[in-house]
Backbone as JSON, one array per atom type, in Angstrom:
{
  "sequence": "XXXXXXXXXXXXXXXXXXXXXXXXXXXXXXXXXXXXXXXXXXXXXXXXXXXXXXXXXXXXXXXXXXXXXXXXXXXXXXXXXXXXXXXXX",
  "N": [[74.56, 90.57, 166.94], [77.4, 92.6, 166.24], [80.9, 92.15, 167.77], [82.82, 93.46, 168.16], [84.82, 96.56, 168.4], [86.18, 97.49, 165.65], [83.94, 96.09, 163.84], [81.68, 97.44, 165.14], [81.96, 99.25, 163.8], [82.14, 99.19, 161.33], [79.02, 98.48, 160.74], [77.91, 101.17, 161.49], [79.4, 102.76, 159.85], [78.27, 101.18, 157.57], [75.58, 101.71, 157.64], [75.84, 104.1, 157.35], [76.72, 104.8, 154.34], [74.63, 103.32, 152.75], [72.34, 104.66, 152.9], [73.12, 107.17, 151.9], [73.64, 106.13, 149.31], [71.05, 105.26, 148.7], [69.86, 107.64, 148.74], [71.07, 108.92, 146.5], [70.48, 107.03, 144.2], [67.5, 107.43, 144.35], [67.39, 110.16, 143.4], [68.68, 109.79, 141.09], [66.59, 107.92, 139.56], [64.72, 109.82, 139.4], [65.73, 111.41, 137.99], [65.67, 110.29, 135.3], [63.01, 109.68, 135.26], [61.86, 112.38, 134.53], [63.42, 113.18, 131.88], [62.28, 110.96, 130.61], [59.91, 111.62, 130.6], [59.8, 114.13, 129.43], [60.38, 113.56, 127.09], [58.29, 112.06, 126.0], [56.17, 113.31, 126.1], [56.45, 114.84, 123.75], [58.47, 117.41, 123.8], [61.04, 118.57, 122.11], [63.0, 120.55, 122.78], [63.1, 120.85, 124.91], [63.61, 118.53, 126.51], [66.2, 118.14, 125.22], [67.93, 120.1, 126.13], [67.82, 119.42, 129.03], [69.02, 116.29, 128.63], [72.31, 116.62, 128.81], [72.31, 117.44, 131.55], [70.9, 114.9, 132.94], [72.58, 112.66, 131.7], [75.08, 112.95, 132.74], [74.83, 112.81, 135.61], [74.16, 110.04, 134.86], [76.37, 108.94, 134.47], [77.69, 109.19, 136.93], [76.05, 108.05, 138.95], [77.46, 105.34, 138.08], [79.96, 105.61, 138.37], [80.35, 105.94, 141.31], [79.04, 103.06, 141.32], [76.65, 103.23, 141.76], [74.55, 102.05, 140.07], [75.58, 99.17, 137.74], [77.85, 100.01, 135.54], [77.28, 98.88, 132.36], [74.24, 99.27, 132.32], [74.3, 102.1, 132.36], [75.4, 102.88, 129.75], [73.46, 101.24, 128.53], [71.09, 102.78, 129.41], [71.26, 105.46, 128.88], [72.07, 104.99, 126.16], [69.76, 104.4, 124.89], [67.92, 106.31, 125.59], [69.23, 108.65, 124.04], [68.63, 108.06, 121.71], [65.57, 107.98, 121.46], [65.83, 110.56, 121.87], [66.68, 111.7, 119.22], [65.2, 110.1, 117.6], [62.88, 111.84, 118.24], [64.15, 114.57, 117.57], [64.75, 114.35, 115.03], [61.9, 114.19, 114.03]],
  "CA": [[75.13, 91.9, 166.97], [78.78, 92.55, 166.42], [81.33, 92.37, 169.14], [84.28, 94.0, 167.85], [85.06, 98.01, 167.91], [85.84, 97.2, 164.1], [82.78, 95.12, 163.52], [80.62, 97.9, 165.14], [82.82, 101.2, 163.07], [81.6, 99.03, 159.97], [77.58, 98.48, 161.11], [77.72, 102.42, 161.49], [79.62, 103.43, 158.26], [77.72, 100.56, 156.22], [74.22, 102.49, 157.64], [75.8, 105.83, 156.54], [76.2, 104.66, 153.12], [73.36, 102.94, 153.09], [71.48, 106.16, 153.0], [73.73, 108.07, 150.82], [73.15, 105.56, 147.81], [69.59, 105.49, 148.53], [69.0, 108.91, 148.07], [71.64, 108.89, 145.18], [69.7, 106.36, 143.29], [66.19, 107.89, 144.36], [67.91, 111.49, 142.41], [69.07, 109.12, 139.79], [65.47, 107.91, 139.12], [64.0, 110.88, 139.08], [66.15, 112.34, 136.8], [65.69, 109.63, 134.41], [61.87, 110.03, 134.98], [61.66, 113.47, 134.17], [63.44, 112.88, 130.66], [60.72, 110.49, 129.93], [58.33, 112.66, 130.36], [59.61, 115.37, 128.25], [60.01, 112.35, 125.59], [56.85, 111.63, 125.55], [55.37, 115.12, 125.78], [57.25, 115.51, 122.35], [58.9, 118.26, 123.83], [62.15, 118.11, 121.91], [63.75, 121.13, 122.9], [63.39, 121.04, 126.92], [64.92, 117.15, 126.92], [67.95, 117.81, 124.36], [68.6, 120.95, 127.67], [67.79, 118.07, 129.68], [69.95, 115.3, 128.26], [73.64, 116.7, 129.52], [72.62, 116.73, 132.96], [70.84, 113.37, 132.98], [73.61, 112.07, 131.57], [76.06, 113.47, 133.99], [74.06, 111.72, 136.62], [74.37, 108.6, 135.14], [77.54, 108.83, 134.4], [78.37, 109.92, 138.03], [76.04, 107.04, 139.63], [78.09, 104.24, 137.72], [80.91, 105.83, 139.0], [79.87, 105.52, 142.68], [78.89, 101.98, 142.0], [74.82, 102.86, 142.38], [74.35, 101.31, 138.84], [77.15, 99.08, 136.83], [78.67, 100.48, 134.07], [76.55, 98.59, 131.5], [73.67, 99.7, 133.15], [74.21, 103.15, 132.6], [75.64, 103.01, 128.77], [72.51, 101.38, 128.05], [70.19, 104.36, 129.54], [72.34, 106.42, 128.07], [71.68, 104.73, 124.25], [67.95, 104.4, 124.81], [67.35, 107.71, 125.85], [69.51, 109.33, 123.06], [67.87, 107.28, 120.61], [64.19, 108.47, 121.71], [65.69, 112.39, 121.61], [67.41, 111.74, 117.74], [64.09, 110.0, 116.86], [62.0, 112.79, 118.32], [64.39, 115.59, 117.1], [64.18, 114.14, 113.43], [60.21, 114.34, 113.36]],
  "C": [[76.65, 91.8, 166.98], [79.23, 93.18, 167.59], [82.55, 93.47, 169.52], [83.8, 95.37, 168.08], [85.09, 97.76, 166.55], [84.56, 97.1, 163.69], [81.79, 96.77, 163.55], [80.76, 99.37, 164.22], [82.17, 100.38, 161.62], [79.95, 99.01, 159.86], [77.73, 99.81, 161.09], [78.1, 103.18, 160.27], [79.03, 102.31, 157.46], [76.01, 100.95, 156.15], [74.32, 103.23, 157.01], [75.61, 106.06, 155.27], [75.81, 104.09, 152.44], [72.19, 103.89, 152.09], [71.75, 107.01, 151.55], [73.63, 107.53, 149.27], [71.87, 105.67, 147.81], [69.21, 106.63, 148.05], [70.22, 109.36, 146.6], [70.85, 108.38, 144.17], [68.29, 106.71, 143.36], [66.48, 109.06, 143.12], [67.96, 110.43, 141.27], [67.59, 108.89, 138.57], [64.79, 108.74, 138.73], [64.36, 111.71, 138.28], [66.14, 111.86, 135.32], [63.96, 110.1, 134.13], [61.46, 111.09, 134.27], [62.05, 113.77, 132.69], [62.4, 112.33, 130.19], [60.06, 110.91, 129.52], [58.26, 113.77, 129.39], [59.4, 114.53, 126.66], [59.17, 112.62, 125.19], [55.5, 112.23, 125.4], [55.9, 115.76, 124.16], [58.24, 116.81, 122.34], [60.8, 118.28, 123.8], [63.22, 119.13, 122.39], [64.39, 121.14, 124.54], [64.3, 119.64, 127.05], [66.08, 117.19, 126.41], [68.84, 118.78, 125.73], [68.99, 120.19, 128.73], [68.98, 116.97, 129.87], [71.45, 115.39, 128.93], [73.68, 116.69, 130.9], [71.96, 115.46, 133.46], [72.0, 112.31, 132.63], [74.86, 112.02, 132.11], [75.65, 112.59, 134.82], [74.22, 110.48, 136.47], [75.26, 108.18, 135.29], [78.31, 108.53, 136.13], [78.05, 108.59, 138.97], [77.19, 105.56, 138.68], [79.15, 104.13, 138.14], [81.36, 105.11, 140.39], [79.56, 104.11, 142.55], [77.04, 101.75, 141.81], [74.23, 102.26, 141.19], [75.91, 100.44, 138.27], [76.89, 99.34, 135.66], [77.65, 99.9, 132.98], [75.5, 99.04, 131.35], [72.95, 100.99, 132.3], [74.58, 103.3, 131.35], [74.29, 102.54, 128.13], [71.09, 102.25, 128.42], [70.42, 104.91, 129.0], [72.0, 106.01, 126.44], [70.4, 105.13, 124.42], [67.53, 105.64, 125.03], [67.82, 108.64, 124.84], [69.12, 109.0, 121.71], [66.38, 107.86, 120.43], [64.33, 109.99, 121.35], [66.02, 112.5, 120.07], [66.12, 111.53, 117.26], [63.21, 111.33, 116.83], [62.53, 114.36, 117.78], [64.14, 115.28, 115.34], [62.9, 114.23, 112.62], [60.27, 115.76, 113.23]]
}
């Protein structure tokens, strides 16, 4: 256990955000999931609505750190790739 005041001000803010990425990256997932699904429901009009705030999101976790940067450009292709294919059928 740490001994320091320091030591223990970092064990308490490295719990806090801890937490705060967790449920960042839980949102993150789930907002990726939910694209999927419209994917793959063919439903091209609800994911292209979709797409700007998923992509916000990812944008936002890479930001924060909760993905790196590469990460998040390649979600970002793959998923606009699946809506171009599926808007072109």
């Amino acid at each position: 256990m740490a001994n320091t005041i320091s030591a223990l001000k970092r064990v308490r803010v490295t719990e806090r955000r801890t937490e705060i990425n967790r449920t960042r990256k839980t949102r993150l997932r789930h907002q990726i999931r939910a694209m999927r699904r419209l994917l793959e429901s063919k439903d091209a009009k609800g994911a292209a609505e979709l797409a700007s705030k998923t992509f916000s999101m990812i944008d936002r976790s890479a930001k924060w750190g909760i993905i790196k940067k590469n990460t998040a450009a390649r979600y970002k292709s793959r998923l606009t790739l699946r809506l171009r294919k599926l808007s072109a059928a």
